[in-house]
C-alpha positions in Angstrom: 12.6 4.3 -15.9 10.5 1.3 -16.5 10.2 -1.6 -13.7 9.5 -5.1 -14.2 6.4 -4.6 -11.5 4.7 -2.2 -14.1 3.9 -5.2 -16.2 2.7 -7.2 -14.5 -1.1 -7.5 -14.7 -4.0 -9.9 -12.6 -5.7 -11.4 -15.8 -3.1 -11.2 -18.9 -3.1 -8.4 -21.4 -4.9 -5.3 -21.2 -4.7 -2.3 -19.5 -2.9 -2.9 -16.0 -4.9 0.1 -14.4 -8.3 -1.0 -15.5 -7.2 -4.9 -14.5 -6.2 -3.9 -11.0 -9.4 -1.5 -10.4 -11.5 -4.5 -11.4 -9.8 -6.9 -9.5 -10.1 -4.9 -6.0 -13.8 -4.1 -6.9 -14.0 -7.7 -7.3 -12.0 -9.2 -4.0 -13.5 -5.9 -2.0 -15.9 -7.7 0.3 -12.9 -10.4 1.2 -10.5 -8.4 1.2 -9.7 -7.5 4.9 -10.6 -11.0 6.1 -8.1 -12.6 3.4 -5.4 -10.2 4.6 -5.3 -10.8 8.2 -5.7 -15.0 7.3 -3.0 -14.6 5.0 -0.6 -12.8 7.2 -1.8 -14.5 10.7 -3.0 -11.9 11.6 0.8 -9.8 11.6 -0.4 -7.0 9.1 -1.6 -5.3 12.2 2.0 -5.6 13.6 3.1 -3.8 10.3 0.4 -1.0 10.4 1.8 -0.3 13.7 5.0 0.1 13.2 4.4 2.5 10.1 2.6 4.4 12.1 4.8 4.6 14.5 7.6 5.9 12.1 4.9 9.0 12.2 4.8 9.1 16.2 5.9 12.5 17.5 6.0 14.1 14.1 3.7 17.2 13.7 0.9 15.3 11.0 -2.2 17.8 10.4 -2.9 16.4 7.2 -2.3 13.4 6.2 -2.7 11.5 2.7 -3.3 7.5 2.6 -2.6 6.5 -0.8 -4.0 3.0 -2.5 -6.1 3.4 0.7 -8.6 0.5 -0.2 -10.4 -0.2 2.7 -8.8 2.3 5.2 -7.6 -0.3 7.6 -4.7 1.8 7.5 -6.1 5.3 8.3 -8.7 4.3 10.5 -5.6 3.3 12.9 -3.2 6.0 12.3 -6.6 8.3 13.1 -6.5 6.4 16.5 -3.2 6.7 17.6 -1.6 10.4 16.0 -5.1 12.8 15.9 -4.7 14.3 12.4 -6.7 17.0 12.0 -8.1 15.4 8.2 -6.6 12.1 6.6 -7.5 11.7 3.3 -7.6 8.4 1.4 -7.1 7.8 -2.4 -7.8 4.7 -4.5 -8.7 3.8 -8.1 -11.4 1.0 -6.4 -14.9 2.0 -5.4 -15.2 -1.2 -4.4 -12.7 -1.1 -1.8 -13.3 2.3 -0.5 -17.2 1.6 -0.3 -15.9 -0.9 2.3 -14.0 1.8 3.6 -16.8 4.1 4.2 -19.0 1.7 5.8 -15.9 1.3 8.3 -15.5 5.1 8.7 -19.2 5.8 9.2 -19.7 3.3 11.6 -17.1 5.1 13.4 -18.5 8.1 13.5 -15.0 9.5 11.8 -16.7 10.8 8.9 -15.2 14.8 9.5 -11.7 13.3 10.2 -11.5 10.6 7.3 -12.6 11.5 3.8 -12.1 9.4 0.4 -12.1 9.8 -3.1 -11.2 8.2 -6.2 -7.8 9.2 -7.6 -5.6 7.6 -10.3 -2.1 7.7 -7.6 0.2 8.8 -10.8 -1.7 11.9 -12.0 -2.7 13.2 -8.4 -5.5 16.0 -9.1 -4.1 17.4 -5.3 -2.3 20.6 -5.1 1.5 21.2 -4.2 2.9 21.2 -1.1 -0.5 20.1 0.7 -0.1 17.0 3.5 2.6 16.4 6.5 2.9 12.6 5.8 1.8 10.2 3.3 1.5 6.1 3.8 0.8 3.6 1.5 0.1 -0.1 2.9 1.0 -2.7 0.5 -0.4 -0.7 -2.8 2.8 1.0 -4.6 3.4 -2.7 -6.2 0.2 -2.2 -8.2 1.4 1.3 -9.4 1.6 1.3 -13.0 4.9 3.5 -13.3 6.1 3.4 -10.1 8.7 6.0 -10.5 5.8 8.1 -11.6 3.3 7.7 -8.6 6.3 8.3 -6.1 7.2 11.4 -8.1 3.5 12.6 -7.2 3.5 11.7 -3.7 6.7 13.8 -3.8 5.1 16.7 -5.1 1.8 17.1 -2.7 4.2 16.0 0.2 4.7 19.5 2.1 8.5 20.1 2.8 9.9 18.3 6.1 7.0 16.2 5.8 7.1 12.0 5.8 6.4 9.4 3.9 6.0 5.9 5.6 5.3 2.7 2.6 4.8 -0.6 3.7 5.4 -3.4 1.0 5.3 -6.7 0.8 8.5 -8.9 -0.2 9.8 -12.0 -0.7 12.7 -13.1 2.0 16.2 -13.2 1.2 17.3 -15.7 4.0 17.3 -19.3 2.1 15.1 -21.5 4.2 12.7 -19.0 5.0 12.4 -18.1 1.4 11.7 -21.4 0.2 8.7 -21.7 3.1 7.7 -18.4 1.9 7.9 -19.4 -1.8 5.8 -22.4 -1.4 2.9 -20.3 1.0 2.6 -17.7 -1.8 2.5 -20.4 -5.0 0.1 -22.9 -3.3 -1.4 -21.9 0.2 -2.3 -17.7 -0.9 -4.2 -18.8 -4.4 -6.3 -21.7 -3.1 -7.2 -19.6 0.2 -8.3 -16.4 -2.1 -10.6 -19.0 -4.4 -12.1 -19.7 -1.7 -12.1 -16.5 0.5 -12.9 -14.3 -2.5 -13.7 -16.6 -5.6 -11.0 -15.0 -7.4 -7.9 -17.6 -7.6 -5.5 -15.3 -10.1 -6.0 -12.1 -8.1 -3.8 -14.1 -5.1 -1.8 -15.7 -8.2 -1.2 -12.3 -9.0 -0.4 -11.1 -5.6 3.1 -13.1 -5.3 3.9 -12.6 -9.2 3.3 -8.9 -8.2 5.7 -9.4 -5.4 8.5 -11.1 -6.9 8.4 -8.6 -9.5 8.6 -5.3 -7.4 12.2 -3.6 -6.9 13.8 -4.5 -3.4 14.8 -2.7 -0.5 18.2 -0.9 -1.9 16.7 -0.5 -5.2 13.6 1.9 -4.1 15.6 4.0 -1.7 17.9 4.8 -4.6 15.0 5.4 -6.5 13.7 7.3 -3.8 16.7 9.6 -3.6 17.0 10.2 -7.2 13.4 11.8 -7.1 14.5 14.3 -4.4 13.3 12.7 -0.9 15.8 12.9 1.6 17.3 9.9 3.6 15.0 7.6 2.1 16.2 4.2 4.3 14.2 0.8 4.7 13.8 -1.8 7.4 12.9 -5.0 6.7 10.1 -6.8 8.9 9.0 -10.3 10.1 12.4 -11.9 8.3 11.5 -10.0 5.2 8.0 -10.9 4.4 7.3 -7.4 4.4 9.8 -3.9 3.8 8.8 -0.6 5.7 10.3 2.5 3.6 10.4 5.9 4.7 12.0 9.0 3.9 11.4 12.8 3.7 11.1 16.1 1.8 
């Protein structure tokens, strides 16, 4: 099944895969420091409580999907220990950033990367206890398809914890929200990353993803169990998890 987020692409026709790899190569060195001045500073907030869906779980192995710049892996390493997390992206650019991070670190044996394409996984069965993906599956290009392949390298009992960004459903904060992600978000990534219609892109991509009820259902029908949502910070963003 096709979703209208699927089409949607950061510069116009093409190839959506080979658009959203060149944009993140692109934005890569502003990317963390547009993110937390986008969000205040309350991405963090969200980080935390994904990982904290995770907390007391039994995570050895752990996969961070549309990883980027490891932001995300860096502090689930900190607070749950897993043995090895890896991080996949179709963006040198980002994970570059992302290795720099790691190295200075000194968390080079606990977090690896490499490039993968998140719908044709080259990962075996059955392999990692969770899985996260931080504000990425919206850039999917079949998202029924890249959840199908977390699904399958997700080892049975094992979690997966996506954070997402969406747009609000309470009136008045959806029209502050509205006008922030049409006028504020573009002009601060022109100036941030020199790249106006990747944050043009970013609430188009938004608007367009499937909402809350909608991906749990797909969720289920792919085989993850109990697949639920909770909605944070009045809805900006959706925390999803569920299990195999």
């Amino acid at each position: 099944m096709k979703y209208l987020q699927d089409g949607v692409k950061p510069y116009g026709e093409g190839d959506k895969k080979e658009q959203v790899e060149n944009m993140f190569d692109h934005i890569a060195p502003a990317y963390d420091s547009m993110n937390h001045l986008m969000t205040m500073g309350i991405d963090r907030l969200w980080r935390n409580r994904a990982i904290g869906k995770l907390s007391g779980r039994n995570v050895s192995t752990m996969l961070d999907v549309a990883s980027g710049t490891g932001d995300f892996a860096i502090n689930a390493y900190r607070k749950l220990k897993p043995r090895s997390i890896l991080c996949v992206d179709i963006s040198e650019g980002m994970m570059n950033v992302g290795r720099e991070k790691v190295k200075s670190l000194g968390l080079e044996k606990h977090i690896s990367f490499e490039k993968q394409d998140c719908m044709a996984l080259s990962l075996p069965d059955d392999s990692f206890d969770a899985i996260t993906v931080a504000f990425g599956i919206r850039n999917f290009t079949d998202l029924e398809k890249g959840l199908s392949e977390m699904y399958r390298v997700l080892k049975p009992c094992g979690c997966v914890v996506i954070l997402e960004l969406s747009r609000p459903e309470m009136f008045l904060v959806r029209q502050l929200y509205d006008f922030y992600a049409k006028h504020v978000i573009p002009f601060l990534g022109s100036v941030m990353s020199h790249d106006k219609k990747a944050y043009e892109y970013l609430p188009k991509s938004i608007a367009a993803f499937p909402q809350s009820r909608e991906v749990t259902a797909l969720m289920g029908r792919i085989g993850y169990r109990d697949a639920a949502f909770k909605k944070l910070t009045f809805g900006v963003c959706t925390m999803y998890y569920a299990y195999k």
